[in-house]
ZAMI-828383 format. One line per field, with one value per residue (C-alpha): y, z, x. Coordinates in nm, 3 decimals, always signed. Layout:
// residues N
Y = c(Y / ...) $
Z = c(Z / ...) $
X = c(X / ...) $
// end
This chain:
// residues 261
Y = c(+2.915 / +2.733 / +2.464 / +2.713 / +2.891 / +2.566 / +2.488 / +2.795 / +2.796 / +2.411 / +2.512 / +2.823 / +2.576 / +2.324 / +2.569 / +2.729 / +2.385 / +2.206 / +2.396 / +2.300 / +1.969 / +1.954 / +2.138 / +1.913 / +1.627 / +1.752 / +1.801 / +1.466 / +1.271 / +1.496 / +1.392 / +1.043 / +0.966 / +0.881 / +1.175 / +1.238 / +1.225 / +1.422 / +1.372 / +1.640 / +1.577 / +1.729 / +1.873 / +1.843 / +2.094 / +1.947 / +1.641 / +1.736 / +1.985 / +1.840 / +2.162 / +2.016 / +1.652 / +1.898 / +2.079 / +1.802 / +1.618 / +1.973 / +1.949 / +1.639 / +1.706 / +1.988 / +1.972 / +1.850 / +2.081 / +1.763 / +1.745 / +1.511 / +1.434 / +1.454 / +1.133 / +1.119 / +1.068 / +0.842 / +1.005 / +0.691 / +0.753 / +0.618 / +0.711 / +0.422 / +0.437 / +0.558 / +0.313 / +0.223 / -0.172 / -0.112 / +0.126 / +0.021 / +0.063 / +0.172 / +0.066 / -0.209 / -0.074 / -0.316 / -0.075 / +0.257 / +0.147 / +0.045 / +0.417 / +0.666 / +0.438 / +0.447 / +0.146 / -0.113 / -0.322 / -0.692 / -0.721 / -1.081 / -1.170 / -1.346 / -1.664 / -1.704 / -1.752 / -1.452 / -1.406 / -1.434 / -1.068 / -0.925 / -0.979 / -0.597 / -0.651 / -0.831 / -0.607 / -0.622 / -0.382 / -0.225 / -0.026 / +0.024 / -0.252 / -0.510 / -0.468 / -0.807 / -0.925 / -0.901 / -0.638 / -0.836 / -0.582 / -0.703 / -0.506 / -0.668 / -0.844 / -0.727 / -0.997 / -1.008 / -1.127 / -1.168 / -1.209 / -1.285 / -1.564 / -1.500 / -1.855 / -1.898 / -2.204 / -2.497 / -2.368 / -2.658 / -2.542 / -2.261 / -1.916 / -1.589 / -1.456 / -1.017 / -0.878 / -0.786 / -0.420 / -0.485 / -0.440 / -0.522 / -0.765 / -0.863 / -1.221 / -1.334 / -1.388 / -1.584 / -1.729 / -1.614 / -1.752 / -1.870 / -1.866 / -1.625 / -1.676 / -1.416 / -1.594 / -1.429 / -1.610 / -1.555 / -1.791 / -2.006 / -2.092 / -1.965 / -1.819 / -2.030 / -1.958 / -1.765 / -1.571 / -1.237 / -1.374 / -1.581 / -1.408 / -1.538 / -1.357 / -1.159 / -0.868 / -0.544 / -0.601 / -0.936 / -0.773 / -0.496 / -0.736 / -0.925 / -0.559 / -0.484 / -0.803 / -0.790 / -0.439 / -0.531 / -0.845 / -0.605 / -0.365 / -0.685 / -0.792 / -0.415 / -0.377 / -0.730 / -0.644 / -0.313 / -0.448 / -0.741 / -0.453 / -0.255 / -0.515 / -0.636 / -0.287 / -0.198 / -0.581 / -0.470 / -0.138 / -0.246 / -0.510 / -0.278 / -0.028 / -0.341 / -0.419 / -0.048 / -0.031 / -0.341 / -0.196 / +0.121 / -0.101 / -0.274 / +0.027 / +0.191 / +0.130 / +0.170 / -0.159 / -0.473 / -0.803 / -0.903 / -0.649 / -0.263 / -0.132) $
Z = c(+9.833 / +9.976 / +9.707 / +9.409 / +9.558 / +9.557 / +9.245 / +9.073 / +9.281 / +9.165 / +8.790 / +8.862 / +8.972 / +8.698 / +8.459 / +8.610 / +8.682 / +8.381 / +8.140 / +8.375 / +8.348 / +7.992 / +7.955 / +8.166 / +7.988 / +7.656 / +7.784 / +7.905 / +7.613 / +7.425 / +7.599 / +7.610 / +7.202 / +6.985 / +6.730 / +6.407 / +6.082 / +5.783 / +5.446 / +5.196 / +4.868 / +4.550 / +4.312 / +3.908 / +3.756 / +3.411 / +3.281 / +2.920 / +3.057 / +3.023 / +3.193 / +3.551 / +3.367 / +3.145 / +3.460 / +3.573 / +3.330 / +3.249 / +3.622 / +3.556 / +3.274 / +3.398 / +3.387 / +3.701 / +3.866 / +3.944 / +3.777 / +3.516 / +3.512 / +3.147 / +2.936 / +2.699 / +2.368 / +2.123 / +1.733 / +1.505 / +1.180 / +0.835 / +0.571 / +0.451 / +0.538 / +0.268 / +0.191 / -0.106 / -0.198 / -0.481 / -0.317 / -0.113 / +0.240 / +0.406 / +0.749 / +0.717 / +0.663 / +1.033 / +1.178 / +1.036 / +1.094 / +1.484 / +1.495 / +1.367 / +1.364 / +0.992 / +0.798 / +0.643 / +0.496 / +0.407 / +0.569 / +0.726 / +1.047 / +1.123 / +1.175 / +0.813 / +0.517 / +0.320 / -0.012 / -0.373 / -0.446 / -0.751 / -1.011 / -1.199 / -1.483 / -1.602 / -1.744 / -1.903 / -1.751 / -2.011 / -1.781 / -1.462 / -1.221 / -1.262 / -1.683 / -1.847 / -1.548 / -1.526 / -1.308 / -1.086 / -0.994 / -0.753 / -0.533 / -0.151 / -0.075 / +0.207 / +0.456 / +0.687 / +0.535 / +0.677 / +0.316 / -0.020 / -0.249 / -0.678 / -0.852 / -1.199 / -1.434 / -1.495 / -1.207 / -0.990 / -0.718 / -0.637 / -0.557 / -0.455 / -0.118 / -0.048 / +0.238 / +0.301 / +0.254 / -0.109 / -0.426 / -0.645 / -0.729 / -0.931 / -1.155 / -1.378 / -1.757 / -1.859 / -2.186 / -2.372 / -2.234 / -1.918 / -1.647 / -1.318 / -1.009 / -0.661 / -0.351 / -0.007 / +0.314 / +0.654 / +0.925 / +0.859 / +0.513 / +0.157 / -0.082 / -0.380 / -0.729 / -0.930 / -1.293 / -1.083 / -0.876 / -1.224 / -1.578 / -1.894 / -1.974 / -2.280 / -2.345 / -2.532 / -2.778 / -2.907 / -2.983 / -3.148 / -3.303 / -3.494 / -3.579 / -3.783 / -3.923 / -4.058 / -4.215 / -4.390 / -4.520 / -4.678 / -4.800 / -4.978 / -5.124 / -5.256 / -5.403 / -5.593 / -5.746 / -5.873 / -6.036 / -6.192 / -6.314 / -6.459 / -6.647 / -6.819 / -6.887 / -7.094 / -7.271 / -7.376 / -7.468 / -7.645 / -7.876 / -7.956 / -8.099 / -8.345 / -8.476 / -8.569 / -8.739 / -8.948 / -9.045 / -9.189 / -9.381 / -9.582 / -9.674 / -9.826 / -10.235 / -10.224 / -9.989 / -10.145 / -10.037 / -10.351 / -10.370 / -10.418 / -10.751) $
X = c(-8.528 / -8.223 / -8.241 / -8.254 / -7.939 / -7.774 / -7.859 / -7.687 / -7.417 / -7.331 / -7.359 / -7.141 / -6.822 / -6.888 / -6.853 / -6.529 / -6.407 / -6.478 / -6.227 / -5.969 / -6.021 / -6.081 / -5.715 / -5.529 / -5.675 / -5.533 / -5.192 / -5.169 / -5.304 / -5.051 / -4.748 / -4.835 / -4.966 / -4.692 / -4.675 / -4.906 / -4.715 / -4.887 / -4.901 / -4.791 / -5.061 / -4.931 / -5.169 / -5.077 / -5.257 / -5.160 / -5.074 / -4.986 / -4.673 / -4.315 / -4.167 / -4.130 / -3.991 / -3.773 / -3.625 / -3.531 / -3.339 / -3.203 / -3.050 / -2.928 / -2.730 / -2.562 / -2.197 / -2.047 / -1.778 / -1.539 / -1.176 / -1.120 / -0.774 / -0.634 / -0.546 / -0.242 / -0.367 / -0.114 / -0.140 / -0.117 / +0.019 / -0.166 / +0.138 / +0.318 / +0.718 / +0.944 / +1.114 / +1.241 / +1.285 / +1.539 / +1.749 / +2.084 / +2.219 / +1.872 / +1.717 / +1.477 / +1.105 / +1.024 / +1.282 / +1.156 / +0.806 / +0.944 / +1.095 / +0.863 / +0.508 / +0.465 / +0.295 / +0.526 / +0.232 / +0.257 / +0.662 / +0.670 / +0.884 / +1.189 / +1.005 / +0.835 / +1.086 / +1.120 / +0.902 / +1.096 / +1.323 / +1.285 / +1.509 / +1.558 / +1.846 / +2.114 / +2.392 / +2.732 / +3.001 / +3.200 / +3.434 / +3.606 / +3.769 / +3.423 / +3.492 / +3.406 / +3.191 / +2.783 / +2.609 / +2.284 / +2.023 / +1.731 / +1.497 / +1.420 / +1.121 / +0.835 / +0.992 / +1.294 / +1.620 / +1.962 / +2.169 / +2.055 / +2.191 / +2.282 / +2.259 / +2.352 / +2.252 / +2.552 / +2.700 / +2.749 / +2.510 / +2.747 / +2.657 / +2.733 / +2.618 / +2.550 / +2.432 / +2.107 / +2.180 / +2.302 / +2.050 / +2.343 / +2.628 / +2.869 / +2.896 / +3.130 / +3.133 / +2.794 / +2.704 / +2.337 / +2.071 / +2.204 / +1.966 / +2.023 / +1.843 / +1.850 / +1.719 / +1.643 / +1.748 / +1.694 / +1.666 / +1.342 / +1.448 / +1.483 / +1.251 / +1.133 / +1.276 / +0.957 / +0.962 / +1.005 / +1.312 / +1.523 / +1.599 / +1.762 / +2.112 / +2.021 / +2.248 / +2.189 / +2.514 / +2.335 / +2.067 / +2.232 / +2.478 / +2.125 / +2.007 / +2.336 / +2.338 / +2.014 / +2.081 / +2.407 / +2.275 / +1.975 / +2.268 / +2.439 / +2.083 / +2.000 / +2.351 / +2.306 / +1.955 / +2.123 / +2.391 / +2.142 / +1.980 / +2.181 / +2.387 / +2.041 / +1.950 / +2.321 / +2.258 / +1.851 / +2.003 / +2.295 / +2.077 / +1.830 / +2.098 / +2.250 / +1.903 / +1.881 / +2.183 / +2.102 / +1.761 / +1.956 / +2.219 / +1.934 / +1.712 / +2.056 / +2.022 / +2.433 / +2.463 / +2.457 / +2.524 / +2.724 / +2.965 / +2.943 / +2.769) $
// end
């Protein structure tokens, strides 16, 4: 009877105990294991769905909120300068193209000698203070030039010298046919003599001067042929008018070669 009393009464403090124990266990192994890290498992419920991928490229693409600081922007001009190569006392289209930004296409530097002018007319002044002397017209070439340089055939080598400004000059007297050249210079050298930069002197009177001749010499020619005509004309007419009268004489019974009857 003892025995069985024992019994129970050992079973009744391992049960209370043994919770205790089994707590205090716990706690310690707790505190003393390094800590459990988790992992987070993502389920895709589709694979075919670009929404998510979408959202996120949309977020990325989203302006940003910082401040752009704003850039000068330079406008370049495309229009070509106006400037005019034929026309006197003007800036230089490298200048105008320096100023305002425009396009002077094709102009060459100080360093390269200039291209060949162009040579416009060759004129005879007929009044004012240059009368007798011959007007030299040219129009600038797309380089740099610091004068230009008139030249005229049988000269000696002499010439005239303008400024660059200048599109025209004055030469003296020439004879038809002489040969006029306009040169550019700057400081690399001269331009080369070309057809567009040398004329012949051929004025307007000679030409006019051959016109009138021609048309008096066909006045001379027409007046001759008239008069040849109308003096053979008055002869043809005049013999045909003494053959008629002799016809009449001899058909006349009263006429008679021997006397009158």
């Amino acid at each position: 009877m003892m025995s069985l009393c024992t019994t129970i009464v050992g079973l009744l403090l391992f049960l209370i105990v043994s919770p205790l124990l089994h707590s205090q266990l716990y706690i310690h192994a707790a505190s003393t294991s390094s800590p459990i890290t988790r992992h987070r498992i993502i389920f895709m419920t589709s694979l075919d769905s670009d929404d998510d991928y979408g959202d996120d490229y949309r977020d990325e693409d989203k302006p940003t909120t910082d401040i752009v600081s704003a850039k000068r922007i330079t406008v370049v001009h495309t229009q070509p300068c106006k400037y005019n190569p034929c026309l006197e006392n003007q800036e230089p289209c490298n200048k105008l193209a320096q100023q305002t930004g425009c396009l002077c296409p094709g102009f060459s530097g100080a360093d390269v000698p200039p291209l060949p002018p162009r040579l416009q007319t060759l004129l005879p002044v007929s009044h004012g203070e240059n009368r007798g002397k011959i007007e030299v017209k040219w129009c600038a070439p797309p380089s740099f030039v610091s004068h230009y340089r008139v030249t005229m055939e049988g000269n000696n080598g002499d010439a005239l010298q303008f400024k660059s400004a200048l599109r025209q000059g004055f030469i003296g007297s020439l004879e038809v046919g002489t040969r006029v050249c306009v040169e550019a210079v700057n400081g690399a050298g001269n331009s080369a003599f070309s057809e567009v930069s040398c004329q012949r002197y051929d004025p307007p009177n000679s030409s006019e001067h051959n016109l009138l001749g021609w048309i008096l010499g066909g006045g001379v020619v027409l007046l001759l042929l008239i008069v040849v005509t109308s003096v053979i004309l008055w002869k043809k007419k005049g013999c045909g008018r003494a053959k008629r009268d002799s016809t009449d004489g001899l058909g006349n019974p009263s006429y008679s070669t021997e006397g009158t009857l």
